[in-house]
C-alpha positions as CSV (number, residue, x, y, z in Angstrom):
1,X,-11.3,-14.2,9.7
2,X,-8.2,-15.5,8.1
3,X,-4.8,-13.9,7.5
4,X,-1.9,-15.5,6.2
5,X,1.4,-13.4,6.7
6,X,3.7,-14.0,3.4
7,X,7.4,-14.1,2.7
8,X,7.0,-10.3,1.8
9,X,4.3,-7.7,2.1
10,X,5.1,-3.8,1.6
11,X,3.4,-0.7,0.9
12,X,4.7,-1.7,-2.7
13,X,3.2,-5.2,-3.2
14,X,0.4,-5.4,-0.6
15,X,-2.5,-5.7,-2.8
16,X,-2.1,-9.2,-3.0
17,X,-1.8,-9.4,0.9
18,X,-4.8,-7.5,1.7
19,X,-7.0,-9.7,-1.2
20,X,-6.0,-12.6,0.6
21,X,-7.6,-11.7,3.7
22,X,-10.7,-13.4,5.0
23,X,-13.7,-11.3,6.3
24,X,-16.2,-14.4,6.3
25,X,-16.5,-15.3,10.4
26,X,-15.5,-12.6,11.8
27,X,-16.0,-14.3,15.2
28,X,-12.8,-15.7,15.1
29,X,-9.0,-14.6,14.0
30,X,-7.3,-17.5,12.3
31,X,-3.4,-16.5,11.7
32,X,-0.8,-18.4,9.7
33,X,2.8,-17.4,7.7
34,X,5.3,-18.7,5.2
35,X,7.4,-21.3,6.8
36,X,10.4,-19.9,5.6
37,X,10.6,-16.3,6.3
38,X,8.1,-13.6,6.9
39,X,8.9,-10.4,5.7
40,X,5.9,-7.3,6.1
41,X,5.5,-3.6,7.0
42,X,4.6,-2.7,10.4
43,X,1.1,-1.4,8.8
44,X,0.8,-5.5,8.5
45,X,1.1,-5.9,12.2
46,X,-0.8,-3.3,12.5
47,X,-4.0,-4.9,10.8
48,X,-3.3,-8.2,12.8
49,X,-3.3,-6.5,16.5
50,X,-6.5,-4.3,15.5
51,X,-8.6,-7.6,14.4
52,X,-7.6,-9.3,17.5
53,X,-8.4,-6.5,19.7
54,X,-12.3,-6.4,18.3
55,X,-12.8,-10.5,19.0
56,X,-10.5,-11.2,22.1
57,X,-7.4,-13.8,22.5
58,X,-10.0,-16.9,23.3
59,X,-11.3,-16.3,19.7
60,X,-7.6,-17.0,18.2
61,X,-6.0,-19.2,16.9
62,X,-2.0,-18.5,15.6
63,X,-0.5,-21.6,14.4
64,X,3.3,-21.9,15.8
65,X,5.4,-19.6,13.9
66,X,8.8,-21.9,12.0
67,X,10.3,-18.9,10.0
68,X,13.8,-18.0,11.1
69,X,12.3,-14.4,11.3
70,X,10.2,-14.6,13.3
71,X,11.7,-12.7,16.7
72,X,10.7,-10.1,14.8
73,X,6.7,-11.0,15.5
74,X,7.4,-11.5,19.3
75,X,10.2,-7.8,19.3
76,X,7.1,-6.4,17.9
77,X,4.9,-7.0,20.5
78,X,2.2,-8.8,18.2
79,X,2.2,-11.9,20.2
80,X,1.8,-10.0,23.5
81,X,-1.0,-7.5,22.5
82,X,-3.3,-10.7,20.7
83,X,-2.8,-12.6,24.3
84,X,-0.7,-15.7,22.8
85,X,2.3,-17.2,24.3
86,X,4.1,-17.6,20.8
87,X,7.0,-19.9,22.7
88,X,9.7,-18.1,21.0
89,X,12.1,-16.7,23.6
90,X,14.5,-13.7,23.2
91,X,17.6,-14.0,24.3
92,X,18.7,-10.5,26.6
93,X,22.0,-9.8,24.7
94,X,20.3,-10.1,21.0
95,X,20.4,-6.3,20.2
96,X,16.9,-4.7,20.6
97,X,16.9,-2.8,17.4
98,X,15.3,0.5,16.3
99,X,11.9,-0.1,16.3
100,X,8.5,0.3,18.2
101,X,6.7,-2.2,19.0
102,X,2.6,-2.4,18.3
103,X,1.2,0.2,20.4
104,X,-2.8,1.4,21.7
105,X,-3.1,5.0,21.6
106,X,-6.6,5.7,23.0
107,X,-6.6,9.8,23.8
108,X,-4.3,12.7,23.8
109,X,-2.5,11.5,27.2
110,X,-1.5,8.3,26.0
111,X,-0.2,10.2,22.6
112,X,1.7,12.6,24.4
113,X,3.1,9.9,27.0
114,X,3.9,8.1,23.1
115,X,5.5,10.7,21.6
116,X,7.9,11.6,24.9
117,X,9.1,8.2,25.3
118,X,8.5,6.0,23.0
119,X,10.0,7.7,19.9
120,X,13.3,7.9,21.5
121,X,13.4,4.1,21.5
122,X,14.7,4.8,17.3
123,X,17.9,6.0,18.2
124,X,17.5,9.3,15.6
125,X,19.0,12.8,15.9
126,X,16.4,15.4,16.5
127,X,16.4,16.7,12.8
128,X,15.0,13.1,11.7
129,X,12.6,12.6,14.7
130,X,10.4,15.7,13.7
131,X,8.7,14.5,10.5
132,X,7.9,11.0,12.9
133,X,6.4,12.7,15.4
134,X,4.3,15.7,13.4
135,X,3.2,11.6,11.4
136,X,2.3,10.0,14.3
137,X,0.8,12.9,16.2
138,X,-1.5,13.3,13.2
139,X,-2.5,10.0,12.7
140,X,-3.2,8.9,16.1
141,X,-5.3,12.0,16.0
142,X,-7.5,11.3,13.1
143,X,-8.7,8.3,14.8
144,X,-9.6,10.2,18.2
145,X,-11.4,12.3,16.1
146,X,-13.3,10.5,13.3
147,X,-13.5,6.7,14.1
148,X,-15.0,6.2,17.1
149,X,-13.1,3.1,17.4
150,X,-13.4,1.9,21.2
151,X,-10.1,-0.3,21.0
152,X,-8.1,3.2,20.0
153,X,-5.2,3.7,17.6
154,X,-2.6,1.0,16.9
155,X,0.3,1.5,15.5
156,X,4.1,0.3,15.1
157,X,7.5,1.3,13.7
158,X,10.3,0.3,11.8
159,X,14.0,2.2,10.8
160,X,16.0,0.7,8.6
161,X,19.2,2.2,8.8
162,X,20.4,0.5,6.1
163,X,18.5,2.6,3.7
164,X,18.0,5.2,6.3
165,X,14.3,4.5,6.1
166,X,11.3,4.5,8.3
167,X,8.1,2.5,8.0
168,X,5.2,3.5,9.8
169,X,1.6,1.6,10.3
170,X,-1.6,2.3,11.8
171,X,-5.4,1.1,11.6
172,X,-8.4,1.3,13.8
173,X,-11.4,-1.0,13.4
174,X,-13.6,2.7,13.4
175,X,-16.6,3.7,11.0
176,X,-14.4,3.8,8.3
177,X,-13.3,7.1,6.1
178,X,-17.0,6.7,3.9
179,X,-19.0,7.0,7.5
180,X,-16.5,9.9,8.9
181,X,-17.1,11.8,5.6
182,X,-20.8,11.1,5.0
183,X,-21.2,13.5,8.4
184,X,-20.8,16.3,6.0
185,X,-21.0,15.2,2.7
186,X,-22.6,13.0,0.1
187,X,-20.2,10.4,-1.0
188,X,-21.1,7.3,-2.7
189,X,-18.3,4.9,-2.2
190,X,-15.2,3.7,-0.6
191,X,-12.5,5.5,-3.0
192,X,-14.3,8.8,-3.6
193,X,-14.3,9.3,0.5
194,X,-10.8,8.3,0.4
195,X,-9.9,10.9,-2.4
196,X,-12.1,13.7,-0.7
197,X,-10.3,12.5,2.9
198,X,-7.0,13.5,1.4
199,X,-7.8,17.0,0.1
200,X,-6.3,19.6,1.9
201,X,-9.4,21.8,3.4
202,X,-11.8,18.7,3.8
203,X,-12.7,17.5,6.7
204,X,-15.8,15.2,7.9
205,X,-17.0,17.4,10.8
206,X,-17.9,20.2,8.5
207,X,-18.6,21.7,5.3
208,X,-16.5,24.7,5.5
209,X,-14.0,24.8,3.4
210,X,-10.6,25.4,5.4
211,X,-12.4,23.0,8.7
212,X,-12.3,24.2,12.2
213,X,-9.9,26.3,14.2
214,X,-9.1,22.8,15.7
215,X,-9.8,20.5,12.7
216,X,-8.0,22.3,9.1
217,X,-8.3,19.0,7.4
218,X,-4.9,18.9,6.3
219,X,-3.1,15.9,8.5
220,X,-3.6,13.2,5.4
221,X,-2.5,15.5,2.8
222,X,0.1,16.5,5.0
223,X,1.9,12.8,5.7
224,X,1.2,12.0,2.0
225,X,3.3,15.0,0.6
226,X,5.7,14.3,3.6
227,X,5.7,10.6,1.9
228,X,5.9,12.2,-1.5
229,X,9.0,14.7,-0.7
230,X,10.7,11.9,0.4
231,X,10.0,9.9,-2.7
232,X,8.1,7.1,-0.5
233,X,5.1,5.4,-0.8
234,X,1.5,6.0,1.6
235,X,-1.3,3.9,1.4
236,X,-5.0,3.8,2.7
237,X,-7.6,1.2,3.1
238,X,-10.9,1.8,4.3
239,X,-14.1,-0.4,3.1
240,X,-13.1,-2.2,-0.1
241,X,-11.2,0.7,-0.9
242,X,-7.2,1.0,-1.4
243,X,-5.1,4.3,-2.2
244,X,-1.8,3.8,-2.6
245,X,0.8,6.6,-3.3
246,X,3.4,5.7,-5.9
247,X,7.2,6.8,-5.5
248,X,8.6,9.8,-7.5
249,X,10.9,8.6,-9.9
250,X,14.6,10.5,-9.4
251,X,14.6,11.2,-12.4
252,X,11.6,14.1,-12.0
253,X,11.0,16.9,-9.8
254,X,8.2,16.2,-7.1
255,X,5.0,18.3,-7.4
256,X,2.3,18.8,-4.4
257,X,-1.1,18.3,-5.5
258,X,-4.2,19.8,-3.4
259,X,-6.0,17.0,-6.0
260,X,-4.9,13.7,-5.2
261,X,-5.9,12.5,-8.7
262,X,-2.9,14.4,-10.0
263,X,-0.9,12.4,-8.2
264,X,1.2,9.1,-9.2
265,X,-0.8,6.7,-7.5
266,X,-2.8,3.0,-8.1
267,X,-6.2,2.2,-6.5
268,X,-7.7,-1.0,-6.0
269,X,-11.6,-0.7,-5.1
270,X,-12.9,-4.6,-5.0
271,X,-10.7,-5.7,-1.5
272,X,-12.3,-7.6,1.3
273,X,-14.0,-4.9,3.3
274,X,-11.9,-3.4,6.3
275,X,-13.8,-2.1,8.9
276,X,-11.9,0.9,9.8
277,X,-9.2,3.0,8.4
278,X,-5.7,1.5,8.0
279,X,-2.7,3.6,7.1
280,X,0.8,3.0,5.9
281,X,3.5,5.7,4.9
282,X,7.5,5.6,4.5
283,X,9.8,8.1,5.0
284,X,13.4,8.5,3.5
285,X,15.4,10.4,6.4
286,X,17.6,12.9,5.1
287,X,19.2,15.4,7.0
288,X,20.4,17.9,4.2
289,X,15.9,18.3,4.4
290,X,15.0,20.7,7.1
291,X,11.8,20.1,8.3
292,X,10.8,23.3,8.9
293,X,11.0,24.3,4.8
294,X,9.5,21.1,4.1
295,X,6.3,21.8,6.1
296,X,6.7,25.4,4.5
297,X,6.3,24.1,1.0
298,X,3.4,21.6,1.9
299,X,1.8,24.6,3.8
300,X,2.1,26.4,0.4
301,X,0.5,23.7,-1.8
302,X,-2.2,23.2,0.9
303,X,-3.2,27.3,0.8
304,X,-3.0,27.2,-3.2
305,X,-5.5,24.2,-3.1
306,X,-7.4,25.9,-0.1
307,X,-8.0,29.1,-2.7
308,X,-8.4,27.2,-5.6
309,X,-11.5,25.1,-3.9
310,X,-13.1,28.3,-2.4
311,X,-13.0,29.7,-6.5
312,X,-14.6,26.9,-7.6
313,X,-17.1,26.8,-5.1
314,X,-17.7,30.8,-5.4
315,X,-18.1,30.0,-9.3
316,X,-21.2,27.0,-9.2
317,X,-24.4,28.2,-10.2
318,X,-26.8,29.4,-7.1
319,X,-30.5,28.9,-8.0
320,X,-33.1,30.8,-5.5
């Protein structure tokens, strides 16, 4: 496998990133980057961490980082968690940031452990931390619960208080979201799983529309209207498969679709195969947004999609 980290790679432009990947020995992690400066979303670092997980540190091979950015790579953690002594050296007074580095949640301990102490290492007021943890709570969970990935969850952080923005990435090197949802139902490719994945209702472990008392099958639809509120982006790759949430223009009201169709959004369906379910989403923090009405009005959209799917299905034909 070969990955080449670029000068820039966001939830915006990362089609071309994710085309460049190579799949073809997948014995072996080759990593390089721009020489100048490396610019990516933690969802990048992410991917990088999960691949070097499934092959081991003896089967990679990092070429020696020269971009003036990259203390970022070793803050991060990414050198540390692929087993490679990257030589760059932090110096104690250089200011940590608010960030968290690349992280392996395996089970519900480890997420809870997570969520207490890690998420204060952002440095946000409590009205701001909410929507990050309800994200990360339900993301880490969708991988305990439908990827059977033995290497876990891994995921990173980013705020940028510049823009007062956070950046969020996760992936798994799991079944995949076409395997999850095949448990249940008949889906022919990549995209179409995606699409059914996001539906509020839908979930992989059953049929029944609404899910389980446990499993409602309403955490993606959930973090993508969380993205969408916020005018952000949200991706997901699985298989050749990519989804990817456009931002709400200011200049129109945002509108939560049960269908994700309806929504502004591009899709890219000949990548190079991921094996597993990758994940990116941004939020805008404001704090004039509580989080409680925001939930309120997904919850709303997600019951008028819920009753709109149960219609339908009352309404097909039934042949004895």
């Amino acid at each position: 496998m070969k990955i080449h980290l670029p000068n820039s790679a966001f939830i915006g432009n990362i089609d071309s990133f994710l085309r460049s990947i190579d799949f073809s020995d997948r014995s072996r992690l080759e990593i390089t980057a721009n020489k100048n400066w490396i610019s990516v979303h933690p969802v990048v670092l992410s991917m990088v961490a999960s691949l070097g997980l499934t092959i081991g540190k003896d089967n990679i091979y990092c070429e020696p980082f020269e971009a003036k950015s990259k203390n970022y790579f070793e803050r991060m953690g990414m050198f540390k968690i692929l087993g490679i002594d990257s030589g760059i050296k932090i110096h104690e007074h250089e200011a940590a940031g608010r960030f968290i580095p690349l992280t392996i949640i395996r089970n519900s301990d480890e997420l809870t452990y997570f969520i207490t102490e890690v998420i204060p290492l952002l440095h946000l007021d409590p009205v701001q931390a909410e929507p990050i943890k309800y994200v990360i709570s339900e993301l880490a969970r969708n991988v305990f619960e439908h990827s059977e990935s033995p290497y876990g969850a891994i995921l990173c952080a980013q705020y940028y208080p510049d823009v007062n923005r956070i950046r969020i990435g996760i992936a798994d090197t799991g079944i995949g979201i076409k395997n999850s949802m095949r448990q249940s139902y008949s889906v022919e490719d990549d995209m179409t799983a995606i699409k059914l994945a996001l539906v509020p209702g839908i979930t992989g472990t059953t049929t029944k529309i609404g899910g389980t008392e446990t499993n409602a099958g309403a955490g993606l639809f959930f973090i993508k209207s969380i993205a969408k509120v916020s005018r952000d982006f949200f991706m997901i790759y699985s298989g050749h498969s990519l989804f990817k949430l456009l931002r709400t223009p200011v200049n129109k009201n945002v509108r939560l679709f049960a269908d994700p169709n309806k929504d502004g959004h591009s899709e890219n369906t000949d990548l190079p195969s991921w094996q597993g379910t990758v994940v990116g989403i941004d939020i805008t923090l404001n704090q004039n947004n509580d989080f409680t009405k925001l939930l309120d009005l997904i919850r709303k959209a997600y019951s008028e999609g819920l009753t709109e799917r149960k219609r339908i299905r009352h309404k097909e034909a039934k042949f004895i």
